[in-house]
C-alpha positions as CSV (number, residue, x, y, z in Angstrom):
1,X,89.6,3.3,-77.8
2,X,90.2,3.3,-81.7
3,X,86.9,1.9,-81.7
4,X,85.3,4.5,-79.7
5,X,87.1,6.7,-81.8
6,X,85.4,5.4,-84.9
7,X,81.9,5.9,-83.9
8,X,81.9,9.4,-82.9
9,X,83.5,10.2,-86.1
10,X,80.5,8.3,-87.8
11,X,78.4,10.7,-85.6
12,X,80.1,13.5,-86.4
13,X,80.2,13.2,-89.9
14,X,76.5,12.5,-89.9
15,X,75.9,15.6,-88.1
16,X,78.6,17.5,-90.7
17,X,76.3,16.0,-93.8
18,X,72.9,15.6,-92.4
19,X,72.4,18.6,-89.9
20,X,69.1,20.5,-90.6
21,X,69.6,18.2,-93.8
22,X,70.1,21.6,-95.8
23,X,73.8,20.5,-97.5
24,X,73.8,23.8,-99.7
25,X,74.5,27.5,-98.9
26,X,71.0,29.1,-97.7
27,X,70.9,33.0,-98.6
28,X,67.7,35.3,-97.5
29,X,69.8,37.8,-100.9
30,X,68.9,34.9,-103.2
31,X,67.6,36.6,-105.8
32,X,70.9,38.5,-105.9
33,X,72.9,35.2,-106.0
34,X,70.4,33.5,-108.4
35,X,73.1,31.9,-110.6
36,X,74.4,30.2,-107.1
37,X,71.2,28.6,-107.0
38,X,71.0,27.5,-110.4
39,X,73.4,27.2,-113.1
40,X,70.5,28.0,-116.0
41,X,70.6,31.7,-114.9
42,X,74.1,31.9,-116.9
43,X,73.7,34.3,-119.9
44,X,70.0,35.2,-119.1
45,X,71.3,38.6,-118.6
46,X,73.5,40.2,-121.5
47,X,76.6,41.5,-119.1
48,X,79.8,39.7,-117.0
49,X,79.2,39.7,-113.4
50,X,81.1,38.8,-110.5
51,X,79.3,38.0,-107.0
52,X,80.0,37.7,-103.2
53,X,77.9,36.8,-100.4
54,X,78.8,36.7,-96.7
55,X,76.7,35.7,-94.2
56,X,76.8,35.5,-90.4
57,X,74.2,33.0,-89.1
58,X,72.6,33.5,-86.0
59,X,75.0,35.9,-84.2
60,X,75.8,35.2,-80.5
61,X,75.4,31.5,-80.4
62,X,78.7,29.7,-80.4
63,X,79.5,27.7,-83.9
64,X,77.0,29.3,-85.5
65,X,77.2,29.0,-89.2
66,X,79.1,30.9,-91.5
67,X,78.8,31.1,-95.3
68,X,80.9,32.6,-98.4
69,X,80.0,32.3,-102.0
70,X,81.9,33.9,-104.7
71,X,80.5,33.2,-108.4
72,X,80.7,34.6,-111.9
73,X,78.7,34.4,-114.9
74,X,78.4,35.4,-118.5
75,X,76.7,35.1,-122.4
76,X,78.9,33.8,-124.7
77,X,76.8,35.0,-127.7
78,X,73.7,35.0,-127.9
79,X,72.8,31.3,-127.0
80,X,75.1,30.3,-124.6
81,X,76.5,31.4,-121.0
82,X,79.1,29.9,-119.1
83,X,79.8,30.6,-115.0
84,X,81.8,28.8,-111.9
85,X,81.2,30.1,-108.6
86,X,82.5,28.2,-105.0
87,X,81.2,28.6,-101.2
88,X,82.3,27.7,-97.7
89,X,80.2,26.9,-94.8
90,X,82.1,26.5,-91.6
91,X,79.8,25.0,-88.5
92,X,81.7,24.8,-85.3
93,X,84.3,22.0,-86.2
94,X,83.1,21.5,-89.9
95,X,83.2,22.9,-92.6
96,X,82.3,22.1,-96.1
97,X,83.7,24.1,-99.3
98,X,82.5,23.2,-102.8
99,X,83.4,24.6,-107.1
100,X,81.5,24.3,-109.7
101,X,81.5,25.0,-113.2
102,X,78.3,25.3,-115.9
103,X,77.3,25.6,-119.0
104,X,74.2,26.5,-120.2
105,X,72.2,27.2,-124.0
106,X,69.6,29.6,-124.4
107,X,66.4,28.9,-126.5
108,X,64.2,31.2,-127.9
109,X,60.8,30.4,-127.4
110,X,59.2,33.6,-128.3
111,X,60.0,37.0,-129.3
112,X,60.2,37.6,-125.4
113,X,60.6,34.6,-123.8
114,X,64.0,32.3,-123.5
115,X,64.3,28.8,-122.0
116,X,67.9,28.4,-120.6
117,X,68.9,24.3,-119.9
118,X,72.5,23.9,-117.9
119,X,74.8,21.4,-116.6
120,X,77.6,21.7,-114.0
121,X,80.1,19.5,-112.6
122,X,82.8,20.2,-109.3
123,X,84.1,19.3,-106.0
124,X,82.7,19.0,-102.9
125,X,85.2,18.8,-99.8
126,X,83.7,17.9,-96.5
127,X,86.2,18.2,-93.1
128,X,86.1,18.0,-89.3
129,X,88.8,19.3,-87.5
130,X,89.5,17.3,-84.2
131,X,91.3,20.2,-82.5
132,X,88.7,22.6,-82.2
133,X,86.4,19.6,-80.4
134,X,86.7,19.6,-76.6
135,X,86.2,16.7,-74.5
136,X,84.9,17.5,-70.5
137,X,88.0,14.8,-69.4
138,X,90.5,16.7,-71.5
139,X,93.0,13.1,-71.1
140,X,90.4,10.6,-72.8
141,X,92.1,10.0,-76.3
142,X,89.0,9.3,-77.8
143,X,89.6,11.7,-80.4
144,X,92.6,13.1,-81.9
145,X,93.6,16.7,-83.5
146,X,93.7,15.5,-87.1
147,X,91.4,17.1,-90.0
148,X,89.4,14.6,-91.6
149,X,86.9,14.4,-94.2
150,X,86.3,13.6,-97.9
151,X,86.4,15.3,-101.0
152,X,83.9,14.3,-103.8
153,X,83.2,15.2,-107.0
154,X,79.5,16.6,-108.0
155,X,76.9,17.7,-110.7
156,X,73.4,19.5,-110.6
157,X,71.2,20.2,-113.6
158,X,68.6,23.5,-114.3
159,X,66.5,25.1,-116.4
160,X,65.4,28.9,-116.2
161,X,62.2,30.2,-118.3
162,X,62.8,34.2,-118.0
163,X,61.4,37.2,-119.8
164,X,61.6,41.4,-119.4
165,X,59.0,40.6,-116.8
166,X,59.3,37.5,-114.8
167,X,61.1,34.3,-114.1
168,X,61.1,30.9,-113.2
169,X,63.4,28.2,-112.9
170,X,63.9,24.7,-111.0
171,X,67.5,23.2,-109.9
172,X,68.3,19.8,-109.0
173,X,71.9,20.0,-106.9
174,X,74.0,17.0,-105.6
175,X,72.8,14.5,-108.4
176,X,75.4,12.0,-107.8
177,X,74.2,11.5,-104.8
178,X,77.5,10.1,-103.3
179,X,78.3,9.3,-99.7
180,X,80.8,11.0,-97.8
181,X,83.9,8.6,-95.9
182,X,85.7,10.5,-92.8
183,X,87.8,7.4,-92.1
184,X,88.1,5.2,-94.9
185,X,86.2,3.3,-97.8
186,X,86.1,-0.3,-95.7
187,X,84.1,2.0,-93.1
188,X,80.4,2.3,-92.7
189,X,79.1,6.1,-93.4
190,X,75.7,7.5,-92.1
191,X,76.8,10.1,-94.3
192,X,75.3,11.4,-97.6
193,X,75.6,13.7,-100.6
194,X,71.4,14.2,-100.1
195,X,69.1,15.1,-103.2
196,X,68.0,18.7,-102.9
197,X,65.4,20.7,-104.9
198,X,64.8,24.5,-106.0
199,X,62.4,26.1,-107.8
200,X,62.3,29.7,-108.2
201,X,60.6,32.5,-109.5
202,X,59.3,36.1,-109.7
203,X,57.6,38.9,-111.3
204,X,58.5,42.6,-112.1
205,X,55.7,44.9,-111.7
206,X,56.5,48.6,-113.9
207,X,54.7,51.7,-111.5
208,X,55.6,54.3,-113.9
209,X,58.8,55.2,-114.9
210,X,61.0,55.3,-112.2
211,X,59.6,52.4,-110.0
212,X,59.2,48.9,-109.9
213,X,58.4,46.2,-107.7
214,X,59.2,42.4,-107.5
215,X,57.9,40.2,-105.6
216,X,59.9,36.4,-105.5
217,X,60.1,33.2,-104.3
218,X,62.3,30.4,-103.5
219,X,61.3,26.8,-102.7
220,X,63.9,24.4,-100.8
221,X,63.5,20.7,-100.1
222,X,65.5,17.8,-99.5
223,X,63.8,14.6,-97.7
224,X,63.6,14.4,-94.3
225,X,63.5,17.6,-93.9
226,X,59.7,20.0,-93.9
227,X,59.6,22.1,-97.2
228,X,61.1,25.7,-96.8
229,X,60.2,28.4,-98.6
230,X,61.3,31.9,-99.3
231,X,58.4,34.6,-100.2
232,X,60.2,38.3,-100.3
233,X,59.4,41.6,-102.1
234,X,61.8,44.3,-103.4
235,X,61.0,47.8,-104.4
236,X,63.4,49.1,-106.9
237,X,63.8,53.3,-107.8
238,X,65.4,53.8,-110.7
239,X,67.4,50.4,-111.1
240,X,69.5,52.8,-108.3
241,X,68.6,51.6,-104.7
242,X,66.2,48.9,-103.8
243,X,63.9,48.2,-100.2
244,X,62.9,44.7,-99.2
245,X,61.0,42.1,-97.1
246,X,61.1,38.5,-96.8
247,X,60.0,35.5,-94.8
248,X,61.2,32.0,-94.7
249,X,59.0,29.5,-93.2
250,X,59.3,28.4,-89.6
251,X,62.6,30.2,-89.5
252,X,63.0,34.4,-89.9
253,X,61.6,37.1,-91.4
254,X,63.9,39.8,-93.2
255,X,64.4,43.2,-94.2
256,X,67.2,44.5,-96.8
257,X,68.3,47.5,-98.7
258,X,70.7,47.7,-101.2
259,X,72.1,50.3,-104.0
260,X,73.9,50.0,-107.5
261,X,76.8,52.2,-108.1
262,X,76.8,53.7,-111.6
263,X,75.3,50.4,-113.2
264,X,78.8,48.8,-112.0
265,X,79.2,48.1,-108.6
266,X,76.6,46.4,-106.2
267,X,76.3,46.7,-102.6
268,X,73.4,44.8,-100.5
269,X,72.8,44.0,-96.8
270,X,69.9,42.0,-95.1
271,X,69.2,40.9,-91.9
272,X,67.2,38.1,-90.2
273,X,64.8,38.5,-87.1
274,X,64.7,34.9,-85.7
275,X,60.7,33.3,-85.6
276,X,62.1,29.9,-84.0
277,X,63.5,29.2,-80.3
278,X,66.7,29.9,-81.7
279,X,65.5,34.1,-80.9
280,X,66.0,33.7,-77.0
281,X,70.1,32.8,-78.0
282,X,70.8,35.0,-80.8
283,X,70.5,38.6,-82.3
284,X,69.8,37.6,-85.6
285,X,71.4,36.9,-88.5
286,X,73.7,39.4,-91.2
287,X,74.2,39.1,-94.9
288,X,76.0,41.1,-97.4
289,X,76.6,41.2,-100.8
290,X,78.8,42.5,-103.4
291,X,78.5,42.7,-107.3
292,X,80.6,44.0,-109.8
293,X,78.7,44.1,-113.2
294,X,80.3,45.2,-116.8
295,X,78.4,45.8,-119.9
296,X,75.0,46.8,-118.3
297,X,74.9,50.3,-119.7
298,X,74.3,48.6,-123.0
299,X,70.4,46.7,-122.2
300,X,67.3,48.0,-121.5
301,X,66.7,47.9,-117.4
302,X,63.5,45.7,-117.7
303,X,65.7,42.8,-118.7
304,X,68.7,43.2,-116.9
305,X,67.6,42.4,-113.4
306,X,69.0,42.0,-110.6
């Protein structure tokens, strides 16, 4: 049985790595967790802010995934920013929790425009825990209650060209590219730390005084999995309370709102409406963030977004 035992780990940990390929947090809020996304967006804007996201994939199916992010960012002068931020994403019996830290330096290319380059380094800790898998012969020993998984360190580099009015920036996560042992080193793995690729970007459009609107994208792929991409539009009054829309290709289309407190405290919600097969088995899918930002009273809004 041990070696019966050994290949449905293999499998599982294949399906913990490789499933839907997408090894990273996915958040329809991106542009609200942009430094989660790439580390260049440290010290782009002049204030300290702390971040949340919780989302709640896919509501109604079973196992469905379920995502945290915490992260926090800020300048140190004015050519450097620093930031850390970690997540969880817990699948049924898996789960996979990372930390990172960055550090990125600011250049000015023109009076307007700034080219940020950054580096970050961390952990990433992948797990399957054998008591929450059931068997249809609940006697066959083939697999026992133990948590197993790997923990492994990793880096991703960025760069972010911002100004007042737009963005745009590219990330390359999971650079060490490392695979991922549930058993032990002497075992095979099907399992592997996969190459991703971002790029971002978006542009603020000024209607008069009190309005503005942005529309964004974000761009996802890691190989064998199609492209995805992100395309979503947000109305802003007054740098106050914002409207949205978003679609993500062969996936969901969204809607959010959100509102910021006082220039201090964030609050945003979207939700999903499933386009795939996935719609006849679930209600959709929730998100929410929270911000806490200090110092913003102190910079124009133009170039303090988000």
């Amino acid at each position: 049985m041990y070696s019966m035992r050994r290949i449905l780990l293999l499998v599982l940990a294949a399906l913990a790595v490789r499933a839907g390929a997408q090894q990273l947090p996915q958040l329809t809020q991106y542009q609200f967790n942009d430094y989660v996304v790439n580390p260049a967006v440290a010290g782009s804007r002049p204030f300290f802010e702390l971040r949340s996201a919780h989302r709640y994939q896919w509501v109604g199916i079973q196992d469905a995934p379920r995502t945290f992010t915490f992260s926090g960012s800020t300048p140190i002068g004015e050519k450097m920013g620093v930031g850390g931020y970690l997540f969880t994403d817990i699948v049924g019996p898996t789960r996979r929790t990372g930390v990172q830290f960055s550090y990125a330096y600011h250049l000015k290319l023109t009076q307007d425009i700034k080219l940020s380059m950054a580096v970050s380094a961390g952990l990433l800790q992948f797990l399957i825990d054998g008591s929450k898998i059931q068997f249809h012969d609940p006697g066959d020993p083939i697999m026992d209650d133990q948590l197993r998984g790997d923990l492994l360190p990793d880096a991703k580099f960025g760069f972010y060209l911002y100004a007042p009015k737009f963005w745009f920036g590219a990330t390359a996560p999971q650079l060490l590219q490392n695979k991922v042992y549930f058993l032990d080193e002497d075992a095979e793995t099907l399992s592997r730390m996969e190459d991703h690729y971002y790029v971002m970007g978006g542009y603020r459009f000024q209607l008069g005084e009190d309005w503005r609107v942005e529309p964004s994208f974000l761009m996802k792929y890691t190989s064998p999995v199609p492209m995805k991409l992100d395309l979503t539009a947000t109305v802003r009054y007054k740098d106050t309370f914002w409207v949205g829309a978003g679609y993500r290709t062969n996936d969901a289309y969204s809607a959010m709102v959100g509102y910021w407190l006082k220039k201090s405290f964030q609050f945003g919600y979207s939700y999903d409406i499933i386009t795939s097969n996935l719609r006849n088995y679930s209600t959709g899918t929730h998100e929410v963030m929270l911000a806490i930002t200090l110092g913003r009273n102190a910079v124009p809004a133009a170039s303090a977004a988000p």
